[in-house]
N, C-alpha and C positions, 0 to 999 in steps of 0.2 A: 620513202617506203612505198612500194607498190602493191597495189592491192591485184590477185587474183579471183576469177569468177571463175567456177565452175559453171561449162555447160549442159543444160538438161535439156535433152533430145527422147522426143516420144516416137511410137512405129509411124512410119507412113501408112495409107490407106491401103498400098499396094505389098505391104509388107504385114500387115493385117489381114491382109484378105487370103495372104500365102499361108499363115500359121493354121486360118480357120480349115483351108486345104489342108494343112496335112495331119491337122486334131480327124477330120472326117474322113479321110483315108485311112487313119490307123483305128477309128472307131468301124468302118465299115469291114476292116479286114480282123478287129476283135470279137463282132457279134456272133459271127458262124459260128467262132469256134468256141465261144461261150453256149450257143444253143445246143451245138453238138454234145457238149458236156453234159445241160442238163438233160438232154434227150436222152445220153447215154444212162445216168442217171434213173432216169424215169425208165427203161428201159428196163436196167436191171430190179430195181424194182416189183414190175410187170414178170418179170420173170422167176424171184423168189415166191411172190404169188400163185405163178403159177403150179410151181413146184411143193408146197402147200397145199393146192388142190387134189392133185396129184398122190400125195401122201393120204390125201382124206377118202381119195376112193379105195385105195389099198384097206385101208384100217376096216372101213365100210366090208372090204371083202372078206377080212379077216374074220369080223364081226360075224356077221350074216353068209355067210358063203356064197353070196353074189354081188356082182357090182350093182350099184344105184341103177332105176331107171333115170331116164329123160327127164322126166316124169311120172308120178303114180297116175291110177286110173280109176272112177268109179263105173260101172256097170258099162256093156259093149255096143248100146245100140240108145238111139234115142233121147228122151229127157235126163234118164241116168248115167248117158255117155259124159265124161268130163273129165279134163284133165284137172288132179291136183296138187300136188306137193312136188315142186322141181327137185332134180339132184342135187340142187345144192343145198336147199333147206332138209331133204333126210342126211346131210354130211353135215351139217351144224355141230351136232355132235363129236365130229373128228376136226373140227376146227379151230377149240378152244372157248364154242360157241354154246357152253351146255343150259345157263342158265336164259338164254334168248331160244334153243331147242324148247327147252322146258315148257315155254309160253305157249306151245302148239297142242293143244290138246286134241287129237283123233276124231273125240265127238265134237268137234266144231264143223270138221270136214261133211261137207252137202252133198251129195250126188245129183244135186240138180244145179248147181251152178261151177262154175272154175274158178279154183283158188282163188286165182291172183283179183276177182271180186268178190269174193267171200266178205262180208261186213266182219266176220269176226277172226277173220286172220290178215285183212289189210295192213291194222295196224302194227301186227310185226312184222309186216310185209316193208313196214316204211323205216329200221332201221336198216341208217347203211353201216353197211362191211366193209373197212378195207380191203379186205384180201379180194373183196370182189371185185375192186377198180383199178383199169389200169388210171395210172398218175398221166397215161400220154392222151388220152382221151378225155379231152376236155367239157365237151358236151354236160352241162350237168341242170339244165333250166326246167327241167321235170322234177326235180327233187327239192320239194317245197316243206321243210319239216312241219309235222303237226297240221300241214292244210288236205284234207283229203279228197279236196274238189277245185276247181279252178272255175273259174267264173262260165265257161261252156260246160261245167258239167262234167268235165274230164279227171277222173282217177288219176292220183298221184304215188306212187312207191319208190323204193331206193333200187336202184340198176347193180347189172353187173354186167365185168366184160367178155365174162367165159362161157361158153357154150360145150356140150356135149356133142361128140362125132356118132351123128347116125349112121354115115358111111357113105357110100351111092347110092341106095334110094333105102328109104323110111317108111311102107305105107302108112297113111293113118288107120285107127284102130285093126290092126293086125302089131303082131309082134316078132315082127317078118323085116328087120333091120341087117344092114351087110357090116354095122358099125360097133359098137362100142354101147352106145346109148339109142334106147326107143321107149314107144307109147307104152308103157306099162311092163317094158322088158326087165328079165333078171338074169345075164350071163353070168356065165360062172368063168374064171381064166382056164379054166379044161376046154373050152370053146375056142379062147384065142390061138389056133391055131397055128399063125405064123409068129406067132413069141409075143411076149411083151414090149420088148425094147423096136420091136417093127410094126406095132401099132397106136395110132393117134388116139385118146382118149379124150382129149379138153382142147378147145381151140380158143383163138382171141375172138370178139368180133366188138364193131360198133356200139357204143349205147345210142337207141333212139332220143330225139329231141322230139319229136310229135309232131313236127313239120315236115309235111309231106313234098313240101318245094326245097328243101335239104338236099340234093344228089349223095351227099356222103352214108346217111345211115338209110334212105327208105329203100321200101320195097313195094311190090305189085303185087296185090291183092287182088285173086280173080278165082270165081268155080268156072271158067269157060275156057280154063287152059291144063297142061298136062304140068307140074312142078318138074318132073323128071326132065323134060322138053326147053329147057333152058333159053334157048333160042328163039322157042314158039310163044314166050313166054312175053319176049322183050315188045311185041308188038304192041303191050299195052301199056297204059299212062301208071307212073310209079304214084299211089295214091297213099299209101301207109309208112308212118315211121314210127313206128313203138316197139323196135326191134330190141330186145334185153331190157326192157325198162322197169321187171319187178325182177328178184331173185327168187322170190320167194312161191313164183312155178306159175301154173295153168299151160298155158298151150306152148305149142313146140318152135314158134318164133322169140320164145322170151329163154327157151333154153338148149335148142339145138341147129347144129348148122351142120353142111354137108361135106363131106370128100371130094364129093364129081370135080370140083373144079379147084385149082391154084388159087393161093392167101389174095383179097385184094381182087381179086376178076372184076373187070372192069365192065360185065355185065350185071343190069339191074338184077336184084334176088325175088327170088317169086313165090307167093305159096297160094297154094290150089288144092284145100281141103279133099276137093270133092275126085283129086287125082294127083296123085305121087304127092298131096299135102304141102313139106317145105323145101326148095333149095336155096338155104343162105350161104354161102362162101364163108371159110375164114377173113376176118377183115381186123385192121388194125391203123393205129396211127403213127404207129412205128414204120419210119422210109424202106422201103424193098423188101415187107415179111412183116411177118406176124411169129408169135410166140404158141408153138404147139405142144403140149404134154403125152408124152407118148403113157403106155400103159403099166410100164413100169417105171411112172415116177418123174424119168427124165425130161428135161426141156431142152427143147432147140428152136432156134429162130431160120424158118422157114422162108425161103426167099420166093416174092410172085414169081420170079421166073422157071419154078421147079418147073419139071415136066408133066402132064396134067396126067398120065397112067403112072407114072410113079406113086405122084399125090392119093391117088385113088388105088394105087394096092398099097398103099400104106395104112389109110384110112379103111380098109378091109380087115375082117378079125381071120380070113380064109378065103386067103390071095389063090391057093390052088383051083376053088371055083369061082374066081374073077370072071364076070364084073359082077354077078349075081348073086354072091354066096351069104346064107342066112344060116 
């Protein structure tokens, strides 16, 4: 009787090193297309948000017979000059936000300071809102629940990633806007002259991180330049990044951004109180555009490469007197 052996044969090295080749090939050609998913994902997302927004300012108009400012305003000159309550905290109320509205009491608001440091409306300044993030925009190391100081001293709030369209230029305290949104404005849609559905109302942009060595969210803070002068602008060192980093309002970098220029401009953004105030670009973390709410409601994803006089008779409420029309 003969006995049989089976033989047991393990991979060679050379035969192992091929498998690990082709597990990393088909992992490398699974990952895009798994990120593409969730981008798209996050994406849409960002964009029901937006459309939400969008619905919030309508209701707002319905309500009140004007659209939201930028921001509200106390007094035009001075100590009682101050920006208070963003657009999007007087739309809480269209948001499904009535009992965190509710928290805002009127006589909290100071005329000598801006909201978004106001001691008695930080604290609801520091929940976050969905609807106010986009999911693409990762940035979130500002948003420290319950601490309302960082070890520098630094104010802490919950961000958001939408801003209101001032248009082409904004001045500060004048209410003298080509857009949608300004310092203490109250349009009525009898103004939107070129229609609703052909004007920008909510754009996407960055949240700031607070690091000013970030290229993605800062910007250049200067009284020695023209905002409107975009170019004249870039000569200086980008020192600020607390671009959208409360919702809950004060000045016109936490809630408005400009037309003059294509989503994503690859120029630093500038604001210059003391002349033409702020130019921030639509900006996003979505590849090639950003997500824009036109004024009746609609969203579209905006490609950087529009044309930049398009972008801006878009971003006009009365493209007939382009580029100037308030």
């Amino acid at each position: 009787m003969t006995s049989k052996f089976r033989s047991h044969r393990g991979f060679t090295l050379v035969e192992l090193l091929v498998v690990i080749a082709i597990i990393g090939l088909l992992v490398s050609l699974l990952l895009p297309a798994v990120n593409a998913a969730r981008e798209a994902g996050r994406r849409t997302a960002c964009i029901n948000n937006s459309r939400q927004l969008g619905i919030a300012i309508t209701l707002y108009h319905d309500a009140r017979g004007v659209y939201p400012p930028a921001h509200s305003e106390t007094g035009n000159d001075g100590p009682t000059y101050r920006h208070q309550l963003s657009w999007l905290a007087l739309c809480l109320p269209y948001l499904e936000e009535v009992s965190l509205a509710a928290l805002i009491d009127p006589n909290d608001i100071d005329p000598t300071v801006n909201a978004h440091v106001n001691p008695k409306l930080v604290p609801i300044g520091r929940n976050v809102i969905p609807t106010f993030i986009c999911p693409s925009d990762g940035v979130s190391a500002h948003i420290v629940a319950g601490t309302p100081r960082d070890e520098a001293g630094t104010m802490f709030w919950a961000p958001s990633n939408y801003m209101g369209n001032q248009g082409i230029v904004c001045n500060c305290r004048f209410r003298e806007c080509s857009g949608m949104f300004g310092h203490g404005t109250q349009f009525k849609i009898s103004q939107i002259k070129d229609g609703t559905s052909h004007t920008i109302a909510i754009g996407e942009t960055l949240k700031g991180d607070l690091d000013p060595d970030t290229l993605e969210d800062n910007y250049i803070f200067t009284k020695n330049a023209n905002a409107d002068d975009i170019d004249g602008c870039q000569g200086n060192v980008p020192n600020t990044a607390d671009r959208a980093t409360t919702w809950i309002g004060g000045q016109p970098h936490l809630n408005m951004f400009s037309t003059s220029r294509a989503p994503n401009d690859s120029r630093i953004d500038c604001k210059a109180p003391s002349n033409g105030c702020t130019n921030f670009a639509a900006r996003s973390a979505h590849p090639g555009g950003a997500v824009l709410v036109f004024a009746d409601g609609s969203t579209h994803f905006i490609a950087d490469a529009i044309d930049e006089q398009t972008m801006q008779a878009l971003g006009t409420r009365a493209n007939a007197d382009f580029p100037g029309a308030y």
